[in-house]
C-alpha positions in Angstrom: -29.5 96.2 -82.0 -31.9 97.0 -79.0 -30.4 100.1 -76.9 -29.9 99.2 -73.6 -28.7 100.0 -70.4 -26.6 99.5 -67.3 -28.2 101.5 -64.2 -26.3 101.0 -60.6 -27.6 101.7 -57.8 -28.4 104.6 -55.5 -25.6 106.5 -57.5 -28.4 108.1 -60.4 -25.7 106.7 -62.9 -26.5 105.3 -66.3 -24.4 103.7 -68.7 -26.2 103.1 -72.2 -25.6 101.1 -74.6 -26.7 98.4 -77.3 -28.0 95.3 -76.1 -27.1 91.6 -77.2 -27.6 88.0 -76.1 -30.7 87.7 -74.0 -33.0 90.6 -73.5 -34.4 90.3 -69.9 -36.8 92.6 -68.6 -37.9 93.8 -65.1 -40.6 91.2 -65.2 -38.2 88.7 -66.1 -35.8 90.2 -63.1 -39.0 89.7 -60.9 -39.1 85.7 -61.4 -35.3 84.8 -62.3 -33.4 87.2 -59.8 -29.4 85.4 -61.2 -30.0 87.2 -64.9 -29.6 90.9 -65.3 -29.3 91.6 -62.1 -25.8 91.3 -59.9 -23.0 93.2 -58.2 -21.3 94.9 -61.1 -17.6 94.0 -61.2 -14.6 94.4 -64.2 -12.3 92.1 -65.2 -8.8 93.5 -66.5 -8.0 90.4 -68.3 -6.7 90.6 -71.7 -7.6 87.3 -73.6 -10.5 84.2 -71.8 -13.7 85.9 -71.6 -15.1 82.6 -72.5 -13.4 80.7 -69.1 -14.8 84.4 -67.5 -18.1 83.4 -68.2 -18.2 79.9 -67.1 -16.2 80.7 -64.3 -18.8 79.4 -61.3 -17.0 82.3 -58.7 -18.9 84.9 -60.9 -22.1 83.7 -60.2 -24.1 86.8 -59.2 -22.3 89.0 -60.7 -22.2 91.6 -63.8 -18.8 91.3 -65.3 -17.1 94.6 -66.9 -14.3 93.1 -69.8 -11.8 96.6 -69.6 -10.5 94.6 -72.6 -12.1 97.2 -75.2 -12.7 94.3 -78.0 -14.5 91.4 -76.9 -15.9 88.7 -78.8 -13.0 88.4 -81.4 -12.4 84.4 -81.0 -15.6 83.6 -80.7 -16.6 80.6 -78.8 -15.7 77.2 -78.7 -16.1 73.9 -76.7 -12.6 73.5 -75.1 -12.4 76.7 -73.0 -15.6 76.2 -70.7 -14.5 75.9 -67.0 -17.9 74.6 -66.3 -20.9 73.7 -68.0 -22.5 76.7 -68.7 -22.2 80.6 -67.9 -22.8 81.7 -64.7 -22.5 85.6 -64.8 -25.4 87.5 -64.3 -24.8 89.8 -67.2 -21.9 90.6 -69.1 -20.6 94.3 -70.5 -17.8 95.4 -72.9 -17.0 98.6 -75.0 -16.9 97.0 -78.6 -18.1 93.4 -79.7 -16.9 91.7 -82.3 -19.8 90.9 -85.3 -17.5 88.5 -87.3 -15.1 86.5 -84.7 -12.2 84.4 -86.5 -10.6 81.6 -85.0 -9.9 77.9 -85.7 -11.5 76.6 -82.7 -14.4 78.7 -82.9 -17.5 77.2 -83.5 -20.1 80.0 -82.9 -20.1 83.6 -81.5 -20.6 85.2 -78.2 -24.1 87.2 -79.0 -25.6 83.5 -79.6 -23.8 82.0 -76.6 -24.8 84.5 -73.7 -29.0 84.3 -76.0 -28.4 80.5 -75.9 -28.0 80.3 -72.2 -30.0 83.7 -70.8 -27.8 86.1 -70.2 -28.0 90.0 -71.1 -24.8 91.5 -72.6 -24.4 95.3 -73.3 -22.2 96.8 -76.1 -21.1 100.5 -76.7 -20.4 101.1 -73.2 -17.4 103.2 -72.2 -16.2 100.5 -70.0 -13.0 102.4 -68.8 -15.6 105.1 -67.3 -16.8 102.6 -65.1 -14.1 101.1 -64.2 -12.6 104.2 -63.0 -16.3 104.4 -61.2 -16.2 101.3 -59.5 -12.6 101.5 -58.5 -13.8 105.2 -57.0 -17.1 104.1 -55.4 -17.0 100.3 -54.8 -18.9 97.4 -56.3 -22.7 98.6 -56.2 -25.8 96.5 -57.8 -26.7 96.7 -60.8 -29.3 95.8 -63.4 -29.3 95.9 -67.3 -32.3 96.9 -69.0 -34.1 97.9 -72.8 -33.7 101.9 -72.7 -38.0 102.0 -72.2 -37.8 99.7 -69.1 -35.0 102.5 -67.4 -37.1 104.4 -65.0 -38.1 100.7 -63.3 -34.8 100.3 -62.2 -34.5 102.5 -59.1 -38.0 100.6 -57.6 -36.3 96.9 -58.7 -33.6 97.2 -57.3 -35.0 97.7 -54.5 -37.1 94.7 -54.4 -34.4 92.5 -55.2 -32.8 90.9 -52.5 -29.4 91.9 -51.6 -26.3 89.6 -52.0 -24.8 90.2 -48.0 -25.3 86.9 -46.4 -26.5 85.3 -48.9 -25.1 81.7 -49.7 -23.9 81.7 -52.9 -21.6 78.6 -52.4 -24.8 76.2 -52.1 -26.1 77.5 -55.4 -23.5 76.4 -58.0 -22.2 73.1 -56.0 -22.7 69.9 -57.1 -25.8 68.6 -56.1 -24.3 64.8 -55.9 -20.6 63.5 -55.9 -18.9 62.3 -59.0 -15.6 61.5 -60.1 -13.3 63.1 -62.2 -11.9 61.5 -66.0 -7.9 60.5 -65.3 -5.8 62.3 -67.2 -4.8 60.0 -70.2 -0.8 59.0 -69.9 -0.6 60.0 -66.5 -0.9 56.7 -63.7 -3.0 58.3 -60.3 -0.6 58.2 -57.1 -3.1 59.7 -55.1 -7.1 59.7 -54.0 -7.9 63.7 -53.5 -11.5 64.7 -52.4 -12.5 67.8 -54.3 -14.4 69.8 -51.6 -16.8 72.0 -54.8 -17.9 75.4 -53.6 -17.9 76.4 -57.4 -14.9 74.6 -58.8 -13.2 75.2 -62.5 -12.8 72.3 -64.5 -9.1 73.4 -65.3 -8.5 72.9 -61.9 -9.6 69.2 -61.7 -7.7 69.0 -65.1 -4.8 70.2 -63.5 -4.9 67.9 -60.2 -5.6 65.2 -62.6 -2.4 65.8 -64.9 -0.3 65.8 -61.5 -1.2 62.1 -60.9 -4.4 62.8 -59.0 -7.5 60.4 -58.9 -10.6 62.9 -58.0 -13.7 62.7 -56.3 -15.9 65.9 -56.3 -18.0 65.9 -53.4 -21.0 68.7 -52.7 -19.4 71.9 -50.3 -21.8 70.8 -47.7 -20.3 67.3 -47.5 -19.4 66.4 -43.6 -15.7 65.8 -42.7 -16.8 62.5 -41.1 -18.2 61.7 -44.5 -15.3 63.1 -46.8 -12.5 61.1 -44.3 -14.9 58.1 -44.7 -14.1 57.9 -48.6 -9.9 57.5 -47.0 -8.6 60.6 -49.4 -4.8 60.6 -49.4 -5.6 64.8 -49.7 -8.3 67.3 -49.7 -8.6 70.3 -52.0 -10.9 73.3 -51.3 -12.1 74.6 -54.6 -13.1 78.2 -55.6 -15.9 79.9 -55.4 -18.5 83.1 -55.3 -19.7 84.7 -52.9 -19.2 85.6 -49.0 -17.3 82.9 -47.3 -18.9 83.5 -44.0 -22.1 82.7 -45.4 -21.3 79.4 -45.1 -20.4 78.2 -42.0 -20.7 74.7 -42.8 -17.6 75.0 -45.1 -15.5 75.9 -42.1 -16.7 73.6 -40.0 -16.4 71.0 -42.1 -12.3 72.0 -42.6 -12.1 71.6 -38.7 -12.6 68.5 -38.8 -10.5 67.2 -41.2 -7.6 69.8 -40.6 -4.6 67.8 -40.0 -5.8 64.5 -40.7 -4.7 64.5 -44.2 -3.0 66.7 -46.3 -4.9 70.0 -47.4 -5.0 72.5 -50.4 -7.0 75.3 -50.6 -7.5 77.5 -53.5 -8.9 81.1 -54.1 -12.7 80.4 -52.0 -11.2 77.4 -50.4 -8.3 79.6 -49.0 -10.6 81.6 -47.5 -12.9 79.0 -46.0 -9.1 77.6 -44.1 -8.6 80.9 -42.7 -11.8 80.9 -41.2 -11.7 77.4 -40.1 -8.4 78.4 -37.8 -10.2 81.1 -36.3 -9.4 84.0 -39.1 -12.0 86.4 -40.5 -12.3 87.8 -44.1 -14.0 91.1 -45.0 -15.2 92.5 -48.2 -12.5 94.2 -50.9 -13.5 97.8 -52.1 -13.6 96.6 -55.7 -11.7 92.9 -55.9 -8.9 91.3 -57.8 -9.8 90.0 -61.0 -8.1 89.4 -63.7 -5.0 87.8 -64.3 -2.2 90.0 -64.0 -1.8 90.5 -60.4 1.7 90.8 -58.8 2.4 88.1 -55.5 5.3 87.7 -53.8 6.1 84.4 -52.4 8.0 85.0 -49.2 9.7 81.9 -49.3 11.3 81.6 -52.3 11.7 85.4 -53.1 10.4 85.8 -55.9 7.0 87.4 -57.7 4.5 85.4 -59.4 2.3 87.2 -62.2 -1.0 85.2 -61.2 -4.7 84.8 -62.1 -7.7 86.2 -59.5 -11.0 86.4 -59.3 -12.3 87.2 -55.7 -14.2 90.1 -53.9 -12.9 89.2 -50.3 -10.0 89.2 -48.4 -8.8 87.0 -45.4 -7.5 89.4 -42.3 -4.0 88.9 -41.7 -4.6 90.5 -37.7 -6.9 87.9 -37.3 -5.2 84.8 -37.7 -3.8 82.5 -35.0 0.3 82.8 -34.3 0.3 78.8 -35.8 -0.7 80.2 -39.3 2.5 81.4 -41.6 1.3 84.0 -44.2 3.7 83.0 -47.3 2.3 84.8 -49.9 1.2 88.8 -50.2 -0.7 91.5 -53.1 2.1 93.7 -54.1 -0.5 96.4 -55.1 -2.3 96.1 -51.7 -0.5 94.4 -49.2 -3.5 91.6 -48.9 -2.9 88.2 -48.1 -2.5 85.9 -50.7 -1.5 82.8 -49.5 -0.7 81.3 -46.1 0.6 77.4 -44.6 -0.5 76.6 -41.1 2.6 75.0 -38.5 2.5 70.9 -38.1 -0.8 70.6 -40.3 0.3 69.8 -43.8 -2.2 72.3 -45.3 -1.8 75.6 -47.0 -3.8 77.4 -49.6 -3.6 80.5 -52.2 -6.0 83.4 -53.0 -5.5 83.4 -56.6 -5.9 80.6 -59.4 -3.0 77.9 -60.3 -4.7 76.6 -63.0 -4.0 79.7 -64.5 -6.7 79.8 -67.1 -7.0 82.4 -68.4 -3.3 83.9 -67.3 0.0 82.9 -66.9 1.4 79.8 -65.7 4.1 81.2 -62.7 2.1 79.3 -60.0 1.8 75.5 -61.4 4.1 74.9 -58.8 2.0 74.5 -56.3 0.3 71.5 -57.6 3.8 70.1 -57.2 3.6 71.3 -53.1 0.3 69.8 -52.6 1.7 66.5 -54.4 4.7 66.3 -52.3 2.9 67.2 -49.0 0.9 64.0 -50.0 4.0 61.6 -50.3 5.7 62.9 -46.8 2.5 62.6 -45.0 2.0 58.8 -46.6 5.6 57.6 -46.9 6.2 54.9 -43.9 2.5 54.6 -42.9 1.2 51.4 -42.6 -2.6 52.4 -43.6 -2.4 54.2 -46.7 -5.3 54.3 -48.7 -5.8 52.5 -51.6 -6.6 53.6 -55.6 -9.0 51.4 -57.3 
């Protein structure tokens, strides 16, 4: 294997290593800035580093497994959240050489070479974690060992990730619709707003009786209430929220006219939208063992996250209930807004990878769907 290495930013530090997948150089950074090059981030998930991967909310990013054994399952074609990876690089202590599992049908070396992406092996992963949760996400490239000394004048060069609208980058370029889910007869048409949405997600709207439409994240709310949803849903996704304002706009308009779920990006984009603001975490939730506690029902939910913002709790209007907060931070995790029928939730439902305490909430958006409908005389129709 090709020794490697990680170098961050304006810190001198160096984490070395053996590379694997795709070997990118600073040439290659120079031309194709979304490979090798990202915000270096970990991940204290135990099992799913495929779903990590293909997670569209990672997109510019260099994900850290703290899991030391990665690679052990393999890969396989019923895990992808999307159809293909979107990290920018991806770097664990130990990698498995001979995964073994029945689904597998091919390894994660060939996977990340496949589809571009630079991996790094051999690196004492819980060293950086405990730098990044000291210092704070910093940039980061990942380089062959004879390329290091480039690093410092690249990163440099290469544009840096404030303001920049990563949303626009991984959305769908044209609508489509989403397969039913098979044995389950669609109550309800639901727009997918996609500012980087996981397929479980759409799986899991679908399996609660959902007919979906995925529409591009700069789709209009004139143009989204022309397609007569009976709800909206606000997807996940990477990046800054406040780099696109369009988003937020485009939730003004259609706030209160039907019923609305946010989720994870899309729960940030509401907040803004009602006149919140959102600021950047010191290091982010992900992974998908955070502690929530639901303020209505009382009790804590053991839920998936993958996010490097935060939505202001000072900052939001006296009509907006927060429902839902971190138990390690205090941050806001979910929130419902008075006389509006929408709410929305930092973390994942869909729960993949992770537990499954917040499937529930598919239920609330469901039911906010039939009170809103029941007695109206002009309820959309499902072809």
């Amino acid at each position: 294997m090709k020794p490697g290495a990680l170098i961050l930013e304006g810190t001198e530090t160096i984490f070395r290593g053996a590379l694997f997948g795709a070997t990118v150089s600073a040439a290659d950074l120079r031309k194709n800035k979304d490979r090798g090059y990202g915000e270096v981030v970990f991940n204290t998930s135990l099992t799913g580093y495929q779903e990590i991967l293909t997670d569209p909310s990672y997109y510019g990013q260099i994900v850290t497994m703290t899991t030391p054994h990665i690679g052990n399952t393999g890969v396989n074609l019923e895990d992808p959240e999307s159809k293909h990876p979107w990290c920018a690089g991806f770097v664990v202590h130990q990698k498995c050489e001979e995964p073994s599992n029945w689904r597998s049908n091919g390894n994660l070396n060939d996977y990340l070479l496949e589809h571009g992406i630079p991996g790094i092996s051999g690196v004492d992963t819980r060293a950086l974690t405990r730098f990044l949760r000291s210092r704070g996400v910093v940039r980061g490239v990942i380089l062959p060992e004879s390329e290091i000394a480039q690093a410092a004048k690249l990163l440099k060069e290469l544009p840096p990730f404030e303001g920049r609208d990563l949303i626009a980058e991984v959305s769908t370029p044209k609508s489509y619709a989403w397969e039913r889910s098979q044995g389950v007869k669609p109550q309800f048409k639901v727009v997918v707003v996609d500012f980087g949405v996981k397929w479980n997600l759409l799986r899991s709207l679908a399996a609660h009786g959902c007919d979906l439409e995925v529409v591009p994240a700069k789709t209009s709310a004139q143009e989204i209430l022309s397609r007569k949803p009976h709800g909206i849903f606000l997807s996940n996704g990477p990046g800054d929220p406040a780099a696109a304002p369009y988003a937020s706009e485009m939730v003004k308009g259609v706030l209160g006219k039907v019923p609305l779920f946010g989720v994870c990006m899309g729960h940030q984009i509401l907040s803004i939208a009602l006149g919140g603001r959102t600021y950047k975490l010191k290091f982010g939730h992900r992974g998908g063992n955070q502690p929530v506690f639901d303020r209505t029902s009382e009790r804590v939910e053991i839920s998936s996250h993958n996010h490097g913002y935060s939505v202001d709790e000072a900052s939001l209007p006296k009509s907006v209930k927060v429902t839902h907060v971190n138990l390690n931070d205090k941050t806001v995790e979910g929130l419902a807004v008075e006389g509006k029928d929408a709410f929305s939730v930092q973390y994942h439902p869909e729960a993949c990878p992770g537990p499954h305490d917040s499937v529930v909430l598919f239920d609330r958006f469901v039911e906010s769907m039939k009170r809103f409908w029941d007695g109206k005389s002009d309820v959309p129709k499902i072809s």
